[in-house]
MARBA-3410 file (N, C-alpha, C, O; in Angstrom, 1 decimal):
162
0.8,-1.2,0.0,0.0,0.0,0.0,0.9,1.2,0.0,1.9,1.2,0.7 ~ 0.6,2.5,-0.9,1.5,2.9,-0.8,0.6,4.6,-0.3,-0.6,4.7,-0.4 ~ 1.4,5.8,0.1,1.0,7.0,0.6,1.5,8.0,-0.1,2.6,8.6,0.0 ~ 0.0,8.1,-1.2,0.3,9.1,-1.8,-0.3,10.7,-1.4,-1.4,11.0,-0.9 ~ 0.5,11.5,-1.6,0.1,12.6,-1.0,0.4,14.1,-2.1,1.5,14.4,-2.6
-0.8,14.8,-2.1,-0.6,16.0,-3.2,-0.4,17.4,-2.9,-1.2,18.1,-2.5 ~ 0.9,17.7,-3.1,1.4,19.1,-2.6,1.3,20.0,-3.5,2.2,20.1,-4.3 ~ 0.5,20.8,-3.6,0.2,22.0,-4.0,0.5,23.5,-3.5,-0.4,24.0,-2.8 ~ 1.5,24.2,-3.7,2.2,25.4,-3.6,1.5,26.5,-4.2,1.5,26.1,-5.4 ~ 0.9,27.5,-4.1,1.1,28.5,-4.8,1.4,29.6,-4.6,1.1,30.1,-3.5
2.0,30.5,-5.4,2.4,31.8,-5.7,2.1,32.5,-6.4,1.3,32.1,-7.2 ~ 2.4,34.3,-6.4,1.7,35.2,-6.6,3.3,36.2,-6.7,4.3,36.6,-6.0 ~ 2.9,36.3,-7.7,4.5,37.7,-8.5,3.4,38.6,-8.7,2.3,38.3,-8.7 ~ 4.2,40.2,-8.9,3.4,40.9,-9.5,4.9,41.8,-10.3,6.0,41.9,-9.7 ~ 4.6,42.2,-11.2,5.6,43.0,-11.9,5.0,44.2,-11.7,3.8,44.3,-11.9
5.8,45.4,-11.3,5.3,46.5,-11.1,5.8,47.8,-11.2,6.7,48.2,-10.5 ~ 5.3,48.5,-12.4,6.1,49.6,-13.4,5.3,51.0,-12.7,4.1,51.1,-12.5 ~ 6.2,52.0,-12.5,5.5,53.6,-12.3,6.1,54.3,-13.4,7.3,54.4,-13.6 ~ 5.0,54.9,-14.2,5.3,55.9,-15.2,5.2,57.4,-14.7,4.7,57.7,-13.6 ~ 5.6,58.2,-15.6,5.3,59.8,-15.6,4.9,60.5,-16.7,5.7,60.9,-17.5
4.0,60.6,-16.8,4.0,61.2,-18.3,4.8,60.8,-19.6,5.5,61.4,-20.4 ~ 4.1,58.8,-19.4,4.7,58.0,-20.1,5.9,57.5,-20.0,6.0,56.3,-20.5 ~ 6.9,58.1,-19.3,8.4,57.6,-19.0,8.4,56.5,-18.1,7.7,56.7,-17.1 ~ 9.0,55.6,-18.1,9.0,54.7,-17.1,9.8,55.2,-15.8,10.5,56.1,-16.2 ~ 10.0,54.9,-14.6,10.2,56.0,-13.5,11.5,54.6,-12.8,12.6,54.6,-12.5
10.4,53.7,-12.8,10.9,52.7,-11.6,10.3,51.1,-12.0,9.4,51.1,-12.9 ~ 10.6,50.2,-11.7,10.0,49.2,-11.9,10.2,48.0,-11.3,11.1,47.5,-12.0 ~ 9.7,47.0,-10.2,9.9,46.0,-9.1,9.4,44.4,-10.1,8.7,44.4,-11.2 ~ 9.7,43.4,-9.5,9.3,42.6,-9.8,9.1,41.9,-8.7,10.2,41.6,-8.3 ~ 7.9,41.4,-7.8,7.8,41.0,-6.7,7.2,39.7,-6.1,6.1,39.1,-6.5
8.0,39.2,-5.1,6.7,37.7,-4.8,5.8,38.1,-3.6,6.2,38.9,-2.7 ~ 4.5,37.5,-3.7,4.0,38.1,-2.7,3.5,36.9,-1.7,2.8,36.1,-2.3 ~ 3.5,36.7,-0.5,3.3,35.9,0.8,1.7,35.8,0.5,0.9,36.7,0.2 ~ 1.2,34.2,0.6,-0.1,34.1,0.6,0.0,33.6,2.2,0.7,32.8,2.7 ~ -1.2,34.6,2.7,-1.0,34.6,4.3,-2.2,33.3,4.5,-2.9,33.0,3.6
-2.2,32.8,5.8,-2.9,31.6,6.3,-4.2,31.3,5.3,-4.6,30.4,4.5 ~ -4.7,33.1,5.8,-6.1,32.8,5.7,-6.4,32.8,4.1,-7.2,31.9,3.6 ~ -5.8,33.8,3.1,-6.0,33.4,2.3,-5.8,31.8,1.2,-6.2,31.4,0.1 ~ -4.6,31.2,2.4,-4.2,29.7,1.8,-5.5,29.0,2.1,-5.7,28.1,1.3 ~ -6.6,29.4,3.1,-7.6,28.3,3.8,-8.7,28.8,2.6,-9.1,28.0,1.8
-9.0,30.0,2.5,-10.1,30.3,1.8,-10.0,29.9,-0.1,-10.9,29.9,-0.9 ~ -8.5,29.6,-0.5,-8.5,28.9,-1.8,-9.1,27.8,-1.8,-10.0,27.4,-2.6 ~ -8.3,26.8,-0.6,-8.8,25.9,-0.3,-9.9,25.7,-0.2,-10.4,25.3,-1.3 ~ -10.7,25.8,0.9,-12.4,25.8,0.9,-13.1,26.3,-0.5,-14.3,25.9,-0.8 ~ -12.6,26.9,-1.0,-13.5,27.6,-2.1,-13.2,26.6,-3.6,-13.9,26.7,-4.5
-12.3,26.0,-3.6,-11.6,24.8,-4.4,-12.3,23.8,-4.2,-13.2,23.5,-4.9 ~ -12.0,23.0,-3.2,-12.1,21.7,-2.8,-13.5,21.5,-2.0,-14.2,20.5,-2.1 ~ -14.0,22.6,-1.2,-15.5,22.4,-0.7,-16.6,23.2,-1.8,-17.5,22.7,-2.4 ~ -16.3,24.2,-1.8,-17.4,25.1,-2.8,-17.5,26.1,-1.4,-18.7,26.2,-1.2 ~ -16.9,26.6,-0.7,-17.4,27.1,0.2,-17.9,28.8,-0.2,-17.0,29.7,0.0
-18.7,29.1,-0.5,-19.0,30.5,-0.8,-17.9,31.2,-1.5,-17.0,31.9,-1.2 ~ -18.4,30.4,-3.0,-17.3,31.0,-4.0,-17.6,32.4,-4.8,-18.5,32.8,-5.5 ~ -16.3,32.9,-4.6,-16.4,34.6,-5.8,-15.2,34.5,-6.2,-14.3,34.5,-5.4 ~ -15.0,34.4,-7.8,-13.8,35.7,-8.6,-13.8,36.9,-8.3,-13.4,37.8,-9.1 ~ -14.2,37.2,-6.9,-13.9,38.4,-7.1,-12.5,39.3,-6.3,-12.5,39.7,-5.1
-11.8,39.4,-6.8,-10.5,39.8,-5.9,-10.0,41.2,-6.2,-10.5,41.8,-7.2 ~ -9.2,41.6,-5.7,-8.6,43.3,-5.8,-7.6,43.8,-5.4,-7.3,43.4,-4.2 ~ -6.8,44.6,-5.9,-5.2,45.0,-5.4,-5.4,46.2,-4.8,-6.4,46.9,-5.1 ~ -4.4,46.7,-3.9,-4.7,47.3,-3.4,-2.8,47.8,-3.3,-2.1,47.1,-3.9 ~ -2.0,49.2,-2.4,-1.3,49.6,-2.3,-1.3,49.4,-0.6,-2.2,49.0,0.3
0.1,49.8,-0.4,0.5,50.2,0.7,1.4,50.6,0.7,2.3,50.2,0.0 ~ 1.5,51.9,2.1,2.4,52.9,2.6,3.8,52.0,2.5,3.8,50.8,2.2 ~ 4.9,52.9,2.7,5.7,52.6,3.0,6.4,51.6,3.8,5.8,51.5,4.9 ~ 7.6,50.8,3.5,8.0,49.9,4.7,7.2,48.8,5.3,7.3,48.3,6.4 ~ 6.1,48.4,3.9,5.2,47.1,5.0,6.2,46.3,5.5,7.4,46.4,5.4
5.4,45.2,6.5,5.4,44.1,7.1,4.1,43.6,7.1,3.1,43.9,7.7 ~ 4.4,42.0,5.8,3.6,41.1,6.6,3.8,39.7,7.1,4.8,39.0,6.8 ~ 2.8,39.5,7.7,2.9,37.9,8.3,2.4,37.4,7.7,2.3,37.9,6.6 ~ 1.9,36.1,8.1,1.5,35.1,7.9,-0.5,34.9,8.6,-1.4,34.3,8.1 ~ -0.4,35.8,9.8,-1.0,35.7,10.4,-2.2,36.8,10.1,-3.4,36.6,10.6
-2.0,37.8,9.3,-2.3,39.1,9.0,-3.7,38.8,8.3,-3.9,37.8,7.6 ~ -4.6,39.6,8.6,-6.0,39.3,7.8,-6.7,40.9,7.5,-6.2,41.9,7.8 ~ -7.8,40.7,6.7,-8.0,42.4,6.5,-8.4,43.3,7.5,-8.4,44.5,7.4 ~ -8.8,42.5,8.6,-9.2,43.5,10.0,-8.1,43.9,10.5,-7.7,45.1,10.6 ~ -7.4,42.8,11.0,-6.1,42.9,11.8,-4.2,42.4,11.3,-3.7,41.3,11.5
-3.7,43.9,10.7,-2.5,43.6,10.2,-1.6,44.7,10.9,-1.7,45.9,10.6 ~ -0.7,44.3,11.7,-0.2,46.0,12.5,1.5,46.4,11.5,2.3,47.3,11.7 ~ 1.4,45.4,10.6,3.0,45.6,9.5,2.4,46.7,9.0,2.9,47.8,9.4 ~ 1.6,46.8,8.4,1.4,47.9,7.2,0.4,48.5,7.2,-0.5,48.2,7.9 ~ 0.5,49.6,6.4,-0.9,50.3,6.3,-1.7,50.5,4.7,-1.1,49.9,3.8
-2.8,51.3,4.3,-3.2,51.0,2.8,-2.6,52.4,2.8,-2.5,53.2,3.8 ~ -2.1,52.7,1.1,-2.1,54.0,0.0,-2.9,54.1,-0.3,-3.3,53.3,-1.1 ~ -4.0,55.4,0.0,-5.1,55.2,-1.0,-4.8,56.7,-1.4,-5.8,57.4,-1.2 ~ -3.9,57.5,-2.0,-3.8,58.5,-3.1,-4.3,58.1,-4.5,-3.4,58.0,-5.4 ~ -5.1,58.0,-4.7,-5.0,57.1,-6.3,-6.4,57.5,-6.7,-7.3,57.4,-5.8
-6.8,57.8,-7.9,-8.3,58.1,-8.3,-9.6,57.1,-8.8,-10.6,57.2,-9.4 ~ -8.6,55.7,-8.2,-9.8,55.1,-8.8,-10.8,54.9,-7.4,-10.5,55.0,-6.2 ~ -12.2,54.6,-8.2,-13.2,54.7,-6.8,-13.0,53.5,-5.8,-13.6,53.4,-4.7 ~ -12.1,52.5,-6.5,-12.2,51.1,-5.2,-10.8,51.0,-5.7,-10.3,51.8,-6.4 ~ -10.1,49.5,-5.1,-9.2,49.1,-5.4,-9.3,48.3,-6.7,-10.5,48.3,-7.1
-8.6,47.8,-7.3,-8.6,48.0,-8.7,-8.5,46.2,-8.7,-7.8,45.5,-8.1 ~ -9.4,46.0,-9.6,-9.7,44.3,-10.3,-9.0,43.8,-11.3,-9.0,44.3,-12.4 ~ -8.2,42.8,-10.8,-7.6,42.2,-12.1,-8.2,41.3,-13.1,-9.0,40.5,-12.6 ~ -8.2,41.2,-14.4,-8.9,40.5,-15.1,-8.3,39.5,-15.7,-7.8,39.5,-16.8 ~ -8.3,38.2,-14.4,-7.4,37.2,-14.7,-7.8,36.7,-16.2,-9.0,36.8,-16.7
-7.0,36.1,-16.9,-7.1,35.1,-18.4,-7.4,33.6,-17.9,-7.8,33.4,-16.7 ~ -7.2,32.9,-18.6,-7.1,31.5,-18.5,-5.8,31.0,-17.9,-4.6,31.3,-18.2 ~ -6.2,30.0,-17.2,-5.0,29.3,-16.8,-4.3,28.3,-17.4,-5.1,27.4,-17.5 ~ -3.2,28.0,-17.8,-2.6,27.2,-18.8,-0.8,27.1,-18.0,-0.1,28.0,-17.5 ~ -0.5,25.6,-18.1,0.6,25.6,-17.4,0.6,25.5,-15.9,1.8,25.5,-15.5
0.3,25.4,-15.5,0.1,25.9,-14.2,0.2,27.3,-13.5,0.8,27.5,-12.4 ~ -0.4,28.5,-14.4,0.1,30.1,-14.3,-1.3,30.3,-15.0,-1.9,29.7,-15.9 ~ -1.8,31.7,-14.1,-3.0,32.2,-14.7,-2.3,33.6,-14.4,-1.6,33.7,-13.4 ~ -2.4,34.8,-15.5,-2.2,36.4,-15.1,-2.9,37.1,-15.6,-3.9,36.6,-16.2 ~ -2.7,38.2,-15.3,-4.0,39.5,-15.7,-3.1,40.8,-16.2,-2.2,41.3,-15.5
-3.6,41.2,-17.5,-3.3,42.4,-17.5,-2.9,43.3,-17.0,-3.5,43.2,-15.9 ~ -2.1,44.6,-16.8,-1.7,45.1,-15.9,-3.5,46.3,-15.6,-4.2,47.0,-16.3 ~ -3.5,46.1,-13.4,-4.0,47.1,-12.9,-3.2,48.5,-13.0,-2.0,48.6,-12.7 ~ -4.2,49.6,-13.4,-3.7,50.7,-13.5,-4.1,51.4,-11.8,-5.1,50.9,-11.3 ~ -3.4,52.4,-11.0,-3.4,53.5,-10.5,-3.1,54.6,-10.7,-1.9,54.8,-11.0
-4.2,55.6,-10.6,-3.4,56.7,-10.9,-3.5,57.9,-9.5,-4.5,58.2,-8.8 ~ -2.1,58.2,-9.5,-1.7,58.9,-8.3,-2.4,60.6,-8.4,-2.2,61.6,-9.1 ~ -3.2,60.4,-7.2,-3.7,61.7,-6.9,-2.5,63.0,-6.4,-2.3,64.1,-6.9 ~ -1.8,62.4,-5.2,-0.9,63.0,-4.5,0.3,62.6,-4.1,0.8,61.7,-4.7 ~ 0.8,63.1,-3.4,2.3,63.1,-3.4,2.4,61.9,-1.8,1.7,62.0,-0.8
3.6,60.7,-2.2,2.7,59.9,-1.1,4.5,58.7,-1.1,5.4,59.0,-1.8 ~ 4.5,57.7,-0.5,5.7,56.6,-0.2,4.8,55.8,-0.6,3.6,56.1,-0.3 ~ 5.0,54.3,-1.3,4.4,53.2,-1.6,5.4,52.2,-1.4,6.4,52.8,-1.5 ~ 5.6,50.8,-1.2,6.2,50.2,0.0,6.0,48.5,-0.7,6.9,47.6,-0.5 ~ 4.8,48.3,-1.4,4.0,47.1,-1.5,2.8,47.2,-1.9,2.1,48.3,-2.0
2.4,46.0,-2.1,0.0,45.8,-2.5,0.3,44.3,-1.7,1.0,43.5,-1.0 ~ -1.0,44.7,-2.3,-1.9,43.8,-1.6,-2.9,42.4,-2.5,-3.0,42.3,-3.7 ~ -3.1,42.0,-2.1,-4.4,41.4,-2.6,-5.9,40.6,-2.0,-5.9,39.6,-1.3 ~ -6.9,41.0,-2.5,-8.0,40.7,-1.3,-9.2,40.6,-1.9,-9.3,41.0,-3.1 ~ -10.5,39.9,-1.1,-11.6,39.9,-1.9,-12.2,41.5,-1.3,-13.3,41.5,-0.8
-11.8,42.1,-1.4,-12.8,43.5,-0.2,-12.3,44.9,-1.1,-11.2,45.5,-0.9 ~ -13.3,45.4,-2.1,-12.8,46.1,-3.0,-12.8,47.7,-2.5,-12.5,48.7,-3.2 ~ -13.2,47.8,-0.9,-13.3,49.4,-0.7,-12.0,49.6,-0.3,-11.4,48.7,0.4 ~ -11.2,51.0,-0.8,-10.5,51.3,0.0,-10.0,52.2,0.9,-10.2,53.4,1.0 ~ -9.3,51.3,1.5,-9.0,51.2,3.2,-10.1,50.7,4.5,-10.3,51.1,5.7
-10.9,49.3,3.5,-11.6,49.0,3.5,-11.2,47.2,4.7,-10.4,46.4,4.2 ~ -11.6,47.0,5.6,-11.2,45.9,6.5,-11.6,44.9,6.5,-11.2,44.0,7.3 ~ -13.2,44.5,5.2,-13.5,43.2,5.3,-13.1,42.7,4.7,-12.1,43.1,4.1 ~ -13.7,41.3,4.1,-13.3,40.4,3.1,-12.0,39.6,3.7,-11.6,39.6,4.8 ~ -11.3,39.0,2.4,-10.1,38.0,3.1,-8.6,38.6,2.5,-8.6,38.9,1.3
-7.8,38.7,3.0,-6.6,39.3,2.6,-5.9,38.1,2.1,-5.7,37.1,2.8 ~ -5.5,38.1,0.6,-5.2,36.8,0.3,-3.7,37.1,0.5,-3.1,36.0,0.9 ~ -3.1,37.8,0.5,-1.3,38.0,0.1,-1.3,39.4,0.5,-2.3,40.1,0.7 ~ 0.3,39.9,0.5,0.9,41.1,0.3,2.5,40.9,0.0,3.1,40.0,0.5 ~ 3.2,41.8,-0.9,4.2,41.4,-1.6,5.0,43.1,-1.2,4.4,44.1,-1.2
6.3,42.9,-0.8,6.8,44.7,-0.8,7.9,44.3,-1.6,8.6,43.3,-1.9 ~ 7.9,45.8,-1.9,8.6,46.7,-2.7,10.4,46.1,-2.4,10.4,45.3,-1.5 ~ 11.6,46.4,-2.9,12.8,46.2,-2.8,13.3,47.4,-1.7,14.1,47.2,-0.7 ~ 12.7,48.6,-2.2,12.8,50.1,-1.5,11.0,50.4,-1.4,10.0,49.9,-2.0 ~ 11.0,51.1,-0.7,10.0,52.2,-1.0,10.4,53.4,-1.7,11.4,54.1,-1.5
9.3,53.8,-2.7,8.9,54.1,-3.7,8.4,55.6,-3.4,7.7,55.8,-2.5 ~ 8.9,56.8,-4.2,7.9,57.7,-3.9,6.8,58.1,-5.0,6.7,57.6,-6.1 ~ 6.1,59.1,-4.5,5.1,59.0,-5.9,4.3,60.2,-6.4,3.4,60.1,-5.5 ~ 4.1,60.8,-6.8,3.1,62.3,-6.8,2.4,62.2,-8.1,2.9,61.3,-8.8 ~ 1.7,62.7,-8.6,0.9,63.0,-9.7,1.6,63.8,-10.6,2.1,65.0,-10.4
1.6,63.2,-11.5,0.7,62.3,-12.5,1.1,60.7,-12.8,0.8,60.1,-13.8 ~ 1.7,60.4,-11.8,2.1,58.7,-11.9,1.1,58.5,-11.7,0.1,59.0,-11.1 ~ 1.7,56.9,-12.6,0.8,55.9,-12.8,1.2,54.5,-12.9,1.7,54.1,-13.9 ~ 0.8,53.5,-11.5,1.4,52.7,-11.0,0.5,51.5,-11.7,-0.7,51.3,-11.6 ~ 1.4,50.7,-12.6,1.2,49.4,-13.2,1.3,48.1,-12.5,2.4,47.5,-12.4
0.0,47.5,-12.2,0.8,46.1,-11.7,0.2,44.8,-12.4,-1.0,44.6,-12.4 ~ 1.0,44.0,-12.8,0.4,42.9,-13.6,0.9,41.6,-12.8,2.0,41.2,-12.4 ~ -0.4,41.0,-12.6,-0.2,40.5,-11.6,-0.3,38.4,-12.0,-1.3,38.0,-12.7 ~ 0.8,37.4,-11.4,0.7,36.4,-11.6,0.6,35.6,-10.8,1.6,35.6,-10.0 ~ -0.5,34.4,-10.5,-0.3,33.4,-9.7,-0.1,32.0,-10.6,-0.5,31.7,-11.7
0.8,31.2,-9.4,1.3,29.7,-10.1,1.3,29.1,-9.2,1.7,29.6,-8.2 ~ 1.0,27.6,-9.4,1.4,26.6,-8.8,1.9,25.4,-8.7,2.0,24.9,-7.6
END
């Protein structure tokens, strides 16, 4: 008899370009930590049907995050949200098909209201922002923090694999 067992990993990069009036400014390539809860709620939503939505959303953050593992959308004390940016919620990616074991989405646009440090995103089902419900699936930071003012415009294209 033998014990077989199926390990499934996944991950979340996001590549992430700031323009200026078209020029490219800066540009990160990042992995981002899928925290507990978001590992549980793929799961359940995979394997049970547990109250399933496509619906997810990126989000920014200040300077200098920190996250855990432990971190959820109510309670994260590493980091805080950027919300300089004009769009009215946090910004939806529009995943493609999955092939290979890699699904990505076009790049989310932000565009910078004000003059502000950016650090990292996020990713979550909870599209208000600075908004604390829903499930915090991941957060990924920056190499440096980032500064930012208007008229940037923060690109992030975003990939998960497993």
């Amino acid at each position: 008899m033998s014990n077989l067992s199926l390990v499934l990993k996944l991950s979340h990069n996001y590549v992430v370009r700031c323009y200026r009036n078209g020029n490219l400014r800066w540009e990160e390539i990042i992995d981002n930590l899928v925290v507990t809860v978001g590992q549980n709620d793929i799961l359940n939503k995979y394997y049970t049907g547990v109250a399933y939505t496509a619906a997810n959303f990126i989000g920014l953050t200040t300077g200098t995050p920190v996250f855990a593992a432990s971190d959820t959308m109510a309670s994260h004390v590493g980091w805080t949200e950027f919300s300089a940016y004009s769009e009215a919620t946090r910004v939806a990616p529009t995943w493609g098909t999955a092939a290979g074991g890699i699904i990505t989405s076009p790049a989310v646009v932000f565009n910078i209201t004000g003059p502000g440090t950016v650090g990292g995103s996020f990713l979550t089902t909870d599209s208000a922002i600075l908004g604390s419900a829903g499930i915090l699936v991941g957060g990924a930071v920056f190499s440096a923090n980032r500064t930012v003012d208007t008229p940037d415009a923060i690109n992030i294209t975003p990939t998960a694999v497993v």
